[in-house]
TIDO-690547 format. One line per field, with one value per residue (C-alpha): residue number from 1; chain; x, y, z; residue in one letter. Coordinates in Angstrom, 2 decimals, decimal comma. Example, Ala and Ser with C-alpha at 12.3 -4.5 7.8 and 13.67 -1.06 7.14 Angstrom:
<votors>
drendren = 1; 2
torlo = A; A
X = 12,30; 13,67
Y = -4,50; -1,06
Z = 7,80; 7,14
doza = A; S
</votors>
This chain:
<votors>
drendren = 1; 2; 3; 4; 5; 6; 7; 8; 9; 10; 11; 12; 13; 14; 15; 16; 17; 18; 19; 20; 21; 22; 23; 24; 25; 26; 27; 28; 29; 30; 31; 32; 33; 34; 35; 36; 37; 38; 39; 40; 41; 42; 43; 44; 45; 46; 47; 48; 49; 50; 51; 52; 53; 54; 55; 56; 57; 58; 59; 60; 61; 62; 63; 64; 65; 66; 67; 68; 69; 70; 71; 72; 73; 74; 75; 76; 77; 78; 79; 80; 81; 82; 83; 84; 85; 86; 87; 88; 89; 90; 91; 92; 93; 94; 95; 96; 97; 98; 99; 100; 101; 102; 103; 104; 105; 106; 107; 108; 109; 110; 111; 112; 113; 114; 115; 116; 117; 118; 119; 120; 121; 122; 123; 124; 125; 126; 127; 128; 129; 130; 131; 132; 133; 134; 135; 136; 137; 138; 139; 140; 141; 142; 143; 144; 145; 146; 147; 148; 149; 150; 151; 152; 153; 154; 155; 156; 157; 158; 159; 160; 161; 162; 163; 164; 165; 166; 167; 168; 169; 170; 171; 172; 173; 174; 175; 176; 177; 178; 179; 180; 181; 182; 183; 184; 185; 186; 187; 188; 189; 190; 191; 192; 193; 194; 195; 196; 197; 198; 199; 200; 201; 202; 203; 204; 205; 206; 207; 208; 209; 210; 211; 212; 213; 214; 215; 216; 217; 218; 219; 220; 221; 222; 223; 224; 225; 226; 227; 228; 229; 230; 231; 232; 233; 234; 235; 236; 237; 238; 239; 240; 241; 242; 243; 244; 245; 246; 247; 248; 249; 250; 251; 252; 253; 254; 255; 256; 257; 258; 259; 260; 261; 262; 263; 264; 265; 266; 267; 268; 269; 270; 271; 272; 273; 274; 275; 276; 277; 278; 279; 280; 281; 282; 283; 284; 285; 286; 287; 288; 289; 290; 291; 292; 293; 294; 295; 296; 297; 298; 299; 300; 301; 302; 303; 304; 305; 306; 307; 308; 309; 310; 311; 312; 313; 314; 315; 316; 317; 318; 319; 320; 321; 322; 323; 324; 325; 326; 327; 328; 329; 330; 331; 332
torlo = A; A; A; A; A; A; A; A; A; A; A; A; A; A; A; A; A; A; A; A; A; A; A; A; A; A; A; A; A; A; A; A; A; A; A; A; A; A; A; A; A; A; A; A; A; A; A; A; A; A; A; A; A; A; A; A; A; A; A; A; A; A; A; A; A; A; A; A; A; A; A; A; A; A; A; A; A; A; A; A; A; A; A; A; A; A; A; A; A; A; A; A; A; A; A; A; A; A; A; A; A; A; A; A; A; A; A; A; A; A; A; A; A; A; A; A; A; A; A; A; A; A; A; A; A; A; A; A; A; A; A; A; A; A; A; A; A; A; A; A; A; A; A; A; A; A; A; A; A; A; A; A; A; A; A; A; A; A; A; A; A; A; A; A; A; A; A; A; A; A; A; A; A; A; A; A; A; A; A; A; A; A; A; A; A; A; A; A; A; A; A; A; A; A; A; A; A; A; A; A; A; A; A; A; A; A; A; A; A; A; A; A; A; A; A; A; A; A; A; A; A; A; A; A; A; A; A; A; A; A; A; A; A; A; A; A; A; A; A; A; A; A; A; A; A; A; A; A; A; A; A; A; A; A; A; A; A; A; A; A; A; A; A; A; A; A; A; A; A; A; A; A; A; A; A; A; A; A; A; A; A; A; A; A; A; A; A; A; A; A; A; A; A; A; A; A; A; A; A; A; A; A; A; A; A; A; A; A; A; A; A; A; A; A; A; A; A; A; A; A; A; A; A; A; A; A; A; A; A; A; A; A
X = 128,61; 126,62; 123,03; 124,45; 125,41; 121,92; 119,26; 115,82; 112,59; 108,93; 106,61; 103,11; 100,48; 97,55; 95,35; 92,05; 91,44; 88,03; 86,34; 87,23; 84,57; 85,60; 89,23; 89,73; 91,05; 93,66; 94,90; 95,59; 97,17; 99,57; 100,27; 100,79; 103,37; 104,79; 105,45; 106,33; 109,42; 110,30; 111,18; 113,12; 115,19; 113,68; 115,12; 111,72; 107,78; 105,96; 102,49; 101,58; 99,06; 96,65; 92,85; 89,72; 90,93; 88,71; 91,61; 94,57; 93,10; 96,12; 94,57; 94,58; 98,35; 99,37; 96,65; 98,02; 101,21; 100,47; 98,47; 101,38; 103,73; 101,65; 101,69; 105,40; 108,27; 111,41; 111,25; 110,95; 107,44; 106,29; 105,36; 105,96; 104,61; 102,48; 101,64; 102,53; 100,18; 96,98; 98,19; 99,08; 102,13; 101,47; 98,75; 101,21; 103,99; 101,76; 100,29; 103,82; 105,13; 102,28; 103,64; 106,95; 106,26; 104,25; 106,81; 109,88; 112,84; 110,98; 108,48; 109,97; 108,35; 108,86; 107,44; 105,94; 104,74; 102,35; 98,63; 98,59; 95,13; 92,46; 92,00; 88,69; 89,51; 92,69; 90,42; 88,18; 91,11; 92,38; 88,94; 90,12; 94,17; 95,00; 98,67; 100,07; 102,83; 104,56; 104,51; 106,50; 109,86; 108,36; 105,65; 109,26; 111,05; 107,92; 107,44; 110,82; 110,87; 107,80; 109,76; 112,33; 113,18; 111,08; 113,10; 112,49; 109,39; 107,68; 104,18; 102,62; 104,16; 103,19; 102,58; 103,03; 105,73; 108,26; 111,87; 110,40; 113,07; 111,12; 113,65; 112,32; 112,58; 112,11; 110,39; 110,13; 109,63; 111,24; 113,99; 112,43; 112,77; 116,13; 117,32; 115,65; 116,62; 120,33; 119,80; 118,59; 120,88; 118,39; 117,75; 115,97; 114,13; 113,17; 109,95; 111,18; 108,70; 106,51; 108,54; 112,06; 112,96; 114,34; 115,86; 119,67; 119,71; 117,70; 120,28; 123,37; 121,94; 120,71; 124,56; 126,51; 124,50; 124,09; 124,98; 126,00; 123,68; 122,81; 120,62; 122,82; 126,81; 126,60; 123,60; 121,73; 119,31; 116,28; 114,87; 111,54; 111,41; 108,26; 108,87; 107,63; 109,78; 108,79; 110,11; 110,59; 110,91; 107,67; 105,71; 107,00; 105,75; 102,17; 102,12; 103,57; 99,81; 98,13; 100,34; 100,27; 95,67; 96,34; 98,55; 96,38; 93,51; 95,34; 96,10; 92,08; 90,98; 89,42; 89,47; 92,26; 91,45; 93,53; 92,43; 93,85; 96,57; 96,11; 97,62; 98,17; 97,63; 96,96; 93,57; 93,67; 95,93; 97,20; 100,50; 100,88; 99,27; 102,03; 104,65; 103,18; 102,62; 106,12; 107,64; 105,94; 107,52; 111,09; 112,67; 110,66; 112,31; 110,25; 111,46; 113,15; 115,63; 118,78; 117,10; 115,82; 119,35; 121,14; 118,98; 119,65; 123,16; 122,55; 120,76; 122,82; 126,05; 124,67; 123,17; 125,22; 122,21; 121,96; 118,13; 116,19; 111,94; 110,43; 106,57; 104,99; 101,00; 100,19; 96,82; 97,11; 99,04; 101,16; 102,36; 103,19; 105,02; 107,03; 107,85; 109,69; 110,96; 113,34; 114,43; 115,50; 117,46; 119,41; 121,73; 121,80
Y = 111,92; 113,84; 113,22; 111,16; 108,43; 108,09; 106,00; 107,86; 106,30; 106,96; 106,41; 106,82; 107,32; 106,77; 110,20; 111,26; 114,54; 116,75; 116,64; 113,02; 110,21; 107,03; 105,32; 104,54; 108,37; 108,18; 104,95; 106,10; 108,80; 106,01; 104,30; 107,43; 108,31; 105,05; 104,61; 108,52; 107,84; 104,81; 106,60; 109,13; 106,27; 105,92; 102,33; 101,85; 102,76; 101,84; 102,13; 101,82; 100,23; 102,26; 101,84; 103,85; 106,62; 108,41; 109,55; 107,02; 103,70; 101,77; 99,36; 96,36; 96,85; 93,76; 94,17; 97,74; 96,69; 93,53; 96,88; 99,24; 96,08; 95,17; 98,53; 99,43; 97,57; 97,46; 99,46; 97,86; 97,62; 96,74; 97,70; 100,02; 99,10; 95,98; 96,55; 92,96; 92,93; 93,38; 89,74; 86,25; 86,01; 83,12; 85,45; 87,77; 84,92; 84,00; 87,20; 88,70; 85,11; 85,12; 89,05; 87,43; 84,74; 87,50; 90,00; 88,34; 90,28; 93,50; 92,83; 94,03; 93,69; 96,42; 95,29; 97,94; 96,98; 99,43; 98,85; 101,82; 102,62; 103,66; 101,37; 100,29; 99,85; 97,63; 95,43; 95,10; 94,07; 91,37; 89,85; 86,91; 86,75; 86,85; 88,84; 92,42; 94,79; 93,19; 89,66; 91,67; 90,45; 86,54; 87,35; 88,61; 85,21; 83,16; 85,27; 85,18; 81,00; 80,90; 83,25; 81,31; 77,14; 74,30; 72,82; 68,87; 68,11; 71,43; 70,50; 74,17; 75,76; 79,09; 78,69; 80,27; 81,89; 79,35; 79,76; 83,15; 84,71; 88,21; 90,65; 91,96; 95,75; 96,88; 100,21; 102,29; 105,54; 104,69; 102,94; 99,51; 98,32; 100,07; 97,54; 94,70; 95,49; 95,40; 92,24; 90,80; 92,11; 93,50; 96,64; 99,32; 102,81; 105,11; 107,00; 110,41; 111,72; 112,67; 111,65; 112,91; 113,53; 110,69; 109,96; 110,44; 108,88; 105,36; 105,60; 105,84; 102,47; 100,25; 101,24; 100,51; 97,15; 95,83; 92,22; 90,81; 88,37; 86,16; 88,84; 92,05; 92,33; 95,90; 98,54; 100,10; 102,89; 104,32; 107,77; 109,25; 112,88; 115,00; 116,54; 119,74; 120,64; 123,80; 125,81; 128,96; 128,49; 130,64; 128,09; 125,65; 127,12; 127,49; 124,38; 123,14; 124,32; 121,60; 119,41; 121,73; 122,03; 117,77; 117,53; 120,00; 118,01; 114,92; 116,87; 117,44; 114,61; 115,73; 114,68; 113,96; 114,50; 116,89; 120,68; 122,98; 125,21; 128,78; 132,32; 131,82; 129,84; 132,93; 132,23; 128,63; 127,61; 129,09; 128,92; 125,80; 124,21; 125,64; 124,52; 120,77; 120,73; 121,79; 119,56; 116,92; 117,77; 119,07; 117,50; 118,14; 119,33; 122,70; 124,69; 125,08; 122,84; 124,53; 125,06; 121,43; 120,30; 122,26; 120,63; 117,57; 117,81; 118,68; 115,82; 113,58; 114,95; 114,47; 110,82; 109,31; 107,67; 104,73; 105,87; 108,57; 107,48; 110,40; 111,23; 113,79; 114,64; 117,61; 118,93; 118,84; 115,91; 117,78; 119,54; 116,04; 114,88; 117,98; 118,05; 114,65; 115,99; 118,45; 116,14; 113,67; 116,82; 116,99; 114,30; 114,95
Z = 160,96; 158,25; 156,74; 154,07; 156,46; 157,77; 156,49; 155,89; 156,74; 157,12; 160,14; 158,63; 160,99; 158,20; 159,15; 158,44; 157,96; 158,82; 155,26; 155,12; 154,10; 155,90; 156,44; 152,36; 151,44; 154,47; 153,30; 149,48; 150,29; 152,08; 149,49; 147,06; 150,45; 150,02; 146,08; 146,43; 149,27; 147,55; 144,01; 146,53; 147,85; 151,57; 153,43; 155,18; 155,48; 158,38; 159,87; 163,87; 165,52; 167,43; 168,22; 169,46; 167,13; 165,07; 162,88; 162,63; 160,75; 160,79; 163,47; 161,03; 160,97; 159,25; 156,53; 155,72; 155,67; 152,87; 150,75; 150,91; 149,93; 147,40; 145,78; 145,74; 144,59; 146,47; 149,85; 152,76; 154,88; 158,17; 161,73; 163,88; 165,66; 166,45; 170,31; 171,05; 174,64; 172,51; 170,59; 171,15; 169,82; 167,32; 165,18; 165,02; 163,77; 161,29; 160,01; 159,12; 158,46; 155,56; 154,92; 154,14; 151,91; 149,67; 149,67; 150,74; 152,01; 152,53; 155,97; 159,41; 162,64; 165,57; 168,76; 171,05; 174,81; 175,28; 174,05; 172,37; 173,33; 176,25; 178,71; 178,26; 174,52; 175,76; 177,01; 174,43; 172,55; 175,24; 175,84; 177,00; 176,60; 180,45; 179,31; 180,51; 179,43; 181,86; 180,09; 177,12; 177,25; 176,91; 174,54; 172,37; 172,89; 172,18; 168,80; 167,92; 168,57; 166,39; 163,76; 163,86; 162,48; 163,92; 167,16; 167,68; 169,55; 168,57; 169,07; 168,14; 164,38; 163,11; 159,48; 157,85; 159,90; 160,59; 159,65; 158,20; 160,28; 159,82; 161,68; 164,57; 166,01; 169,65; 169,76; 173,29; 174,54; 177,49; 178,98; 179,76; 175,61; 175,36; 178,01; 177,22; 172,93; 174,23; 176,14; 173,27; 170,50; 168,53; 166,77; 168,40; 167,79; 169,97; 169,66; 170,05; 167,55; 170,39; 173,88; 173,01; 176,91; 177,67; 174,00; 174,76; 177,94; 176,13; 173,28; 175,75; 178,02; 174,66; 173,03; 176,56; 177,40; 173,85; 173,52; 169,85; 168,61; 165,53; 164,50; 164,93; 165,87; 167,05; 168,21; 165,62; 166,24; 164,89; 165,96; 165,40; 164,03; 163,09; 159,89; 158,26; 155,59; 152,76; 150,28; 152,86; 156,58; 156,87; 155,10; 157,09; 160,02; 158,77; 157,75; 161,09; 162,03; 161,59; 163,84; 166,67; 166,40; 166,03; 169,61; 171,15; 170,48; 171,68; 175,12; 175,47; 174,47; 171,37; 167,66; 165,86; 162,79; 160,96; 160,55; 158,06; 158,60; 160,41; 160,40; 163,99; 167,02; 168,96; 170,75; 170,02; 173,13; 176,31; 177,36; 179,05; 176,38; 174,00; 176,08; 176,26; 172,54; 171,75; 174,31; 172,63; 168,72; 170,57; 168,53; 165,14; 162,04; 160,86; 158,28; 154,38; 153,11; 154,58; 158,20; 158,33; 157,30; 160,26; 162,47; 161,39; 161,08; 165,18; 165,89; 164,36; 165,74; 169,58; 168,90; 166,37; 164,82; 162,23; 160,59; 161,12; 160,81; 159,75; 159,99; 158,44; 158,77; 156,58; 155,72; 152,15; 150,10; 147,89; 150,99; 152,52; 149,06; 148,67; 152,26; 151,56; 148,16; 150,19; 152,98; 149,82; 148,41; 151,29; 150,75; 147,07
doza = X; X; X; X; X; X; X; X; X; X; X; X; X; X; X; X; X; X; X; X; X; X; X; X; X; X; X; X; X; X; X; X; X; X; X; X; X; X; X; X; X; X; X; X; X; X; X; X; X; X; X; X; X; X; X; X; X; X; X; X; X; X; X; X; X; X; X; X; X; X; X; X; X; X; X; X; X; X; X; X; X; X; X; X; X; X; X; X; X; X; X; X; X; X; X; X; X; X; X; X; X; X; X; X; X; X; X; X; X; X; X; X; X; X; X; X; X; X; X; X; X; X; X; X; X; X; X; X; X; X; X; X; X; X; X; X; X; X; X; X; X; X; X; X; X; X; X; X; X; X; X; X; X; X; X; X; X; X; X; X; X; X; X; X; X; X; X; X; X; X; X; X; X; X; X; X; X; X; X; X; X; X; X; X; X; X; X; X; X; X; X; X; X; X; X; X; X; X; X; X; X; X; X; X; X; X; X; X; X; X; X; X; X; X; X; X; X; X; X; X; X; X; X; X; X; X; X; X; X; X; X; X; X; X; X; X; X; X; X; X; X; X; X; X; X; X; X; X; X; X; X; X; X; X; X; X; X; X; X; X; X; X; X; X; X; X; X; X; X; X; X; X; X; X; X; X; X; X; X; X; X; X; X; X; X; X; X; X; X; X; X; X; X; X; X; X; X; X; X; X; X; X; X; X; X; X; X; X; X; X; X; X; X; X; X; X; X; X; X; X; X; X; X; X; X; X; X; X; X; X; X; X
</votors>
């Protein structure tokens, strides 16, 4: 398998940075992202859910997906993911039912079972659904029954939503959606953009226990991979900068809005905290054109994969742009 058997994608996280006034810059520069991919032939753009974040404002998933579908033309847009515990599954029917009928053939759903957020914030969220994570595999079926054509005696009908047939993703860090994806013969992607330990071993039980179904004959999988891509490998790695300040952050609990590059991290972390922030992007592609194909080349040899979902948060937009610009030259 070489690169130009994969499928390239984009998982955007929608960031604010530090000089940042409000959530409307971050979103622009999605959709410039978006049309930008697009004309470079990327399959997919997505956006996650997340909340009680100063600097991801992707929250409203579904209404940043309809503005990045609205401004571009062809590729395909969605979740990934909606964190299907926070919702009863019939809004979420008919808010990417209502996706589809605007931009028809182009919405996908992935499904994540965590929150994605704090606690307290999960809550919030909930008020007075009575669900858990652990109510995830038949919050799934009742989406994809209200996804899917009427049945006789239906007395409750997402619409819009019904018969939409909006394909749905399974998205995991862990094993639990790997299995349950298989059981269900659906696609799956594995978040190994920032928990790549347990990548191989997901990949290997979703492939061995997938069952065929009306959706999807045989496994397909999606992998998340940070990206920093430059002209040299050495401004890759400064760059790469800003990622590391954004996961150390994350690891103290502190802002995440995005700082500019540095000379060096020396002073800014300790060693432990380098070795959990580079556990964290293991499997991130940093460097030039030819160093960022080897790597993938690697990855793809060990995990056989069917789309790689890049994401890519850079300090400065034309460093984000051209950063795509030489991943799309790679399977020129």
């Amino acid at each position: 398998m070489n690169i130009n058997d994969v499928a390239f994608s984009v998982l955007d996280l929608a960031s604010t940075k530090d000089n940042d006034e409000g959530a409307a810059p971050a979103l622009q520069r999605s959709l410039t992202l978006a049309k930008h991919v697009e004309q470079l032939g990327f399959n997919r753009y997505w956006v996650a859910e997340h909340h009680n974040m100063d600097a991801i404002v992707s929250s409203a998933t579904a209404v940043v997906v309809g503005y990045l579908a609205a401004g571009t033309q062809k590729i395909r847009v969605g979740a990934g993911g909606v964190m299907l515990p926070n919702h009863a599954p019939i809004v979420i029917a008919e808010q990417f039912g209502t996706l589809e009928a605007l931009y028809p053939g182009r919405i996908d759903l992935g499904l994540g079972r965590a929150p994605g957020t704090d606690p307290l914030t999960s809550r919030a969220l909930r008020k007075h659904l009575s669900g858990s994570v652990d109510d995830f595999p038949a919050d799934v079926e009742e989406l994809q029954a209200f996804l899917g054509p009427r049945q006789p005696g239906q007395k409750v009908v997402a619409m819009p939503g019904v018969n939409s047939n909006v394909p749905i993703w399974l998205l995991g860090s862990s094993l639990f959606s790997a299995q349950l994806a298989a059981k269900k013969g659906l696609p799956y992607a594995f978040a190994s953009h920032f928990a790549p330990r347990m990548m191989m071993q997901a990949i290997e039980l979703y492939r061995s226990q997938f069952q065929p179904s009306e959706f999807l004959d045989k496994p397909y999988v999606m992998l998340g991979v940070p990206l920093v891509a430059a002209d040299t490998d050495e401004q890759a790695e400064l760059l790469a900068t800003t990622t590391y300040q954004r996961i150390l952050s994350l690891i103290r609990g502190q802002s995440l809005k995005m700082r500019p590059p540095v000379a060096s991290m020396d002073g800014l972390w300790h060693s432990q905290e380098e070795q959990t922030v580079r556990d964290f992007l293991g499997l991130a592609m940093i460097g030039s054109g030819d160093t960022v194909k080897q790597k993938l080349q690697t990855l793809l040899q060990h995990t056989q994969a069917d789309e790689l979902l890049f994401t890519c948060d850079l300090y400065n937009q034309q460093d984000r742009l051209r950063s795509f610009e030489i991943l799309a030259a790679l399977k020129s």
